[in-house]
VOMIRO-525742 format. One record per atom (N, C-alpha, C): x, y, z; residue in three letters. Coordinates in pm, whole numbers, plus 50000, padded with zeros to 5 digits. Example, Ala and Ser with C-alpha at 12.3 -4.5 7.8 and 13.67 -1.06 7.14 Angstrom:
2
513194943150780ALA/512304955050780ALA/513204967050780ALA/512854977550708SER/513674989450714SER/512905000350787SER/
***
This chain:
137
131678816691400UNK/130238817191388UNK/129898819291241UNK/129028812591211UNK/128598814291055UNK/127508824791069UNK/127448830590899UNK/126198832390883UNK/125288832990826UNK/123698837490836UNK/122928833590753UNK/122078846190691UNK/121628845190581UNK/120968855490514UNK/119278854990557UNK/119068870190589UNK/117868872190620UNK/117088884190497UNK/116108881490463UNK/115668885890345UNK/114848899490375UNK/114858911690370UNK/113608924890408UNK/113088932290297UNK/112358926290237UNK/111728933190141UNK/112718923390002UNK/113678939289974UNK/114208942389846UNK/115758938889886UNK/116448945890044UNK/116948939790087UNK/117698927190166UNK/118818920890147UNK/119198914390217UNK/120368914790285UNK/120098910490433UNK/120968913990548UNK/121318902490576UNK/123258900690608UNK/123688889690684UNK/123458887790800UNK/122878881090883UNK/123248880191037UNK/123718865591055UNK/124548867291158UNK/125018859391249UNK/124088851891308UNK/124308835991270UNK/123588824791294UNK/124468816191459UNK/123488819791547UNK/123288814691695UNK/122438800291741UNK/123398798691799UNK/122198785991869UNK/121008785491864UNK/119968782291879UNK/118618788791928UNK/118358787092065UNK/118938776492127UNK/118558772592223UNK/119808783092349UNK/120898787892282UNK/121148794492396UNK/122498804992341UNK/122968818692379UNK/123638827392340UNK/125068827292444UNK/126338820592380UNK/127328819592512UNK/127648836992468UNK/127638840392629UNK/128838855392655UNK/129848851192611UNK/130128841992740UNK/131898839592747UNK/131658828192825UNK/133228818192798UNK/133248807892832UNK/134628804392872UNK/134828794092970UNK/136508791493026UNK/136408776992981UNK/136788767593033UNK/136978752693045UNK/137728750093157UNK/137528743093260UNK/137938742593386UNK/138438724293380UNK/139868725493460UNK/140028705493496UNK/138698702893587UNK/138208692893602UNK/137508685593689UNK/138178671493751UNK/137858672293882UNK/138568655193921UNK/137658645993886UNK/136068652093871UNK/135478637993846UNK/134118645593799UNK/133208635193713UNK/131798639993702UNK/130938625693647UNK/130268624393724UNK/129528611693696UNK/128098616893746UNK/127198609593638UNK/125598606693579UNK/125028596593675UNK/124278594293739UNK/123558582193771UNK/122358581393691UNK/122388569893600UNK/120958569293502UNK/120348556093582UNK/119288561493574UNK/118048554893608UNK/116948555393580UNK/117078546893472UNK/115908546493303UNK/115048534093364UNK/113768530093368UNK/112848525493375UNK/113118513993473UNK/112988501993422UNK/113038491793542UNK/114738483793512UNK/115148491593434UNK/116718489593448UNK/117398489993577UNK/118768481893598UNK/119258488993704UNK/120068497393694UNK/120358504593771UNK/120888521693797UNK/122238516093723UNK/122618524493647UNK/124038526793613UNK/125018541193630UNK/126048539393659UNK/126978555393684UNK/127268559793543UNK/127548568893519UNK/128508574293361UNK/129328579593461UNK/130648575193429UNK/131718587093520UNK/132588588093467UNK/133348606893467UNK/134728605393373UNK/135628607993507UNK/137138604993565UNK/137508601993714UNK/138928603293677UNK/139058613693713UNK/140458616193636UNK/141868607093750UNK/141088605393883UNK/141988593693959UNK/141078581293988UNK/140458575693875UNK/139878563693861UNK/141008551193863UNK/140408540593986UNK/141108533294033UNK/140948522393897UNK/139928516793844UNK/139598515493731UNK/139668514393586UNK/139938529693536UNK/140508533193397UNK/141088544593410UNK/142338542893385UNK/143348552693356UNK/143248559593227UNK/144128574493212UNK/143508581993082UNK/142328589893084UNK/141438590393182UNK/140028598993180UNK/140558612093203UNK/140128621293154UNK/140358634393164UNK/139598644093144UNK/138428647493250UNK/137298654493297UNK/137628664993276UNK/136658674293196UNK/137118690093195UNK/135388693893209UNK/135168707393273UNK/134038712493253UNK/134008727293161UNK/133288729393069UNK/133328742493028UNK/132088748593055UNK/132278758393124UNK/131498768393230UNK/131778782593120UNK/130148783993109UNK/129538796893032UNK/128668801793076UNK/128338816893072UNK/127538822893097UNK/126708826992981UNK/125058826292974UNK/124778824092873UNK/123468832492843UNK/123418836492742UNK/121228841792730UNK/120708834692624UNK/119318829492722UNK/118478821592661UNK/116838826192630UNK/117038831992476UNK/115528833992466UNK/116108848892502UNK/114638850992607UNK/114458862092706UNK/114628863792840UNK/114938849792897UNK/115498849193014UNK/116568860293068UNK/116748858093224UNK/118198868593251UNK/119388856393234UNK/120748860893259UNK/121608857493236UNK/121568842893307UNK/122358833093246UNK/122548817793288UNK/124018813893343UNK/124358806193433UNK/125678796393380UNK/125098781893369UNK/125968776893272UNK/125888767593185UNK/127418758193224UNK/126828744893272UNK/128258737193272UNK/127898723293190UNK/128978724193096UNK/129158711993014UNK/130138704593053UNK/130028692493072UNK/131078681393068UNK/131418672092957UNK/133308674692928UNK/133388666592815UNK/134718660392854UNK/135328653292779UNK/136198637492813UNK/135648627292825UNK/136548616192784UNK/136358605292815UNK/135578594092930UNK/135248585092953UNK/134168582793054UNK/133408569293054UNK/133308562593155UNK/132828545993155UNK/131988546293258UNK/131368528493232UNK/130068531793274UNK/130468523693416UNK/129698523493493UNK/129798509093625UNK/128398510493703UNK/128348498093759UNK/127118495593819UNK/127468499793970UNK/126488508394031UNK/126828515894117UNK/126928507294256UNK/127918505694320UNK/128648496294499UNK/128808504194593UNK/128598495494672UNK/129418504594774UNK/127838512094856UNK/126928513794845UNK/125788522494896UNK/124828511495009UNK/124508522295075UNK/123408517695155UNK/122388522295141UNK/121688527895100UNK/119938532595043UNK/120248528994884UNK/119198520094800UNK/118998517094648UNK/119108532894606UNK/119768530094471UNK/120148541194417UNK/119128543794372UNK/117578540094337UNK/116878541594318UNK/115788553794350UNK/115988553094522UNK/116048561894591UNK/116908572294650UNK/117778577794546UNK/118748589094596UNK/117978603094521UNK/118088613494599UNK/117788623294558UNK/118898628994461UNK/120038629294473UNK/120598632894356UNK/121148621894270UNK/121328627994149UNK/121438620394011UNK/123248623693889UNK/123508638993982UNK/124688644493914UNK/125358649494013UNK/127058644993964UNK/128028649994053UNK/129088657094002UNK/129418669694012UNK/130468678793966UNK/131758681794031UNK/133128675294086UNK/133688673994111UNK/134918680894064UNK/135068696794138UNK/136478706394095UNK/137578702594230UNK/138768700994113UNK/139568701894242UNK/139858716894304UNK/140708717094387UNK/140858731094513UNK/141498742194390UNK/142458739194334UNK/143058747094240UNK/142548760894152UNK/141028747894108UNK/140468753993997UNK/138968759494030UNK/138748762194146UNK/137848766594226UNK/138018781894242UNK/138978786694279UNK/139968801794221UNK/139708801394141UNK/140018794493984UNK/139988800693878UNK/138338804593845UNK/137928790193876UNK/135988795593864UNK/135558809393886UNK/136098811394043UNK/135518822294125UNK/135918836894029UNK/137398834993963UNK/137838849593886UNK/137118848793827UNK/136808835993706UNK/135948837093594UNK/134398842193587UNK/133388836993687UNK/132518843793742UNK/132728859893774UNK/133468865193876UNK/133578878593870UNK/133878887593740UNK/134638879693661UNK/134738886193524UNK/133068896193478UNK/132148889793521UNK/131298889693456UNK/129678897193563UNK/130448903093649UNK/130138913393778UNK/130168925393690UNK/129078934493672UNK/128268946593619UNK/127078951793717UNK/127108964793673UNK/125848966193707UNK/124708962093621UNK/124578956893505UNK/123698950393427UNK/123438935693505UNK/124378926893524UNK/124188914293602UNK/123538914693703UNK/123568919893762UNK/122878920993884UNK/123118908294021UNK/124678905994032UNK/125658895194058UNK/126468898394144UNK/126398910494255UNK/127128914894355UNK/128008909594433UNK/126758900094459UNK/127138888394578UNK/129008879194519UNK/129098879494385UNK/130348876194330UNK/131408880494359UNK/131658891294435UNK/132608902094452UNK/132938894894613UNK/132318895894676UNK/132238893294822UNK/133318881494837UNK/
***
């Protein structure tokens, strides 16, 4: 983390320069088997973004999610999942209602493995400040 100088008066104080948009606690990176986008931008037709780590397709994709817990602003506490790897596009087959009309748009795909690890990583983060009980259970 860098940082930046803040000026008070006569003094000047370093602080630690943050996102603005959001404060990670803590963060893991988890495998994913798959995570694909359905965009559906104006009178285009629907396209997938998908990274598919057993893509029949393109071999080499390698889906990871990094899952943070986060403070934003003044909000209470967040999790935050980013998806990064590699990833291609395709025109979406295979459906019977226009993708046009699907209520969802994003798909997050953990395999069984790393579903455990989620669940520790989450409890990590079980306090009485969180107010996150239900994690324990």
């Amino acid at each position: 983390m860098t940082e930046s100088k803040l000026s008070l008066g006569q003094r000047t104080v370093n602080v630690p320069k943050r996102p603005k948009y959001a404060n990670h606690i803590f963060s893991r990176v988890f495998r994913l088997d798959s995570a694909s986008f359905l965009y559906r931008g104006g009178d285009s037709d629907p396209v997938y973004c998908i990274s598919d780590r057993y893509s029949p397709f393109v071999k080499g994709e390698d889906p990871k999610a990094k899952v943070s817990i986060i403070l934003e602003g003044d909000r209470p506490y967040q999790l935050r999942i980013a998806v990064r790897g590699h990833y291609h596009l395709e025109k979406p087959r295979y459906y019977v209602k226009d993708p046009r009309e699907w209520a969802e748009w994003l798909w997050i795909i953990f395999p069984q493995d790393e579903i455990s690890r989620l669940r520790w990583f989450l409890a990590r983060f079980v306090d009485g400040n969180t107010k996150l009980w239900e994690l324990i259970i």
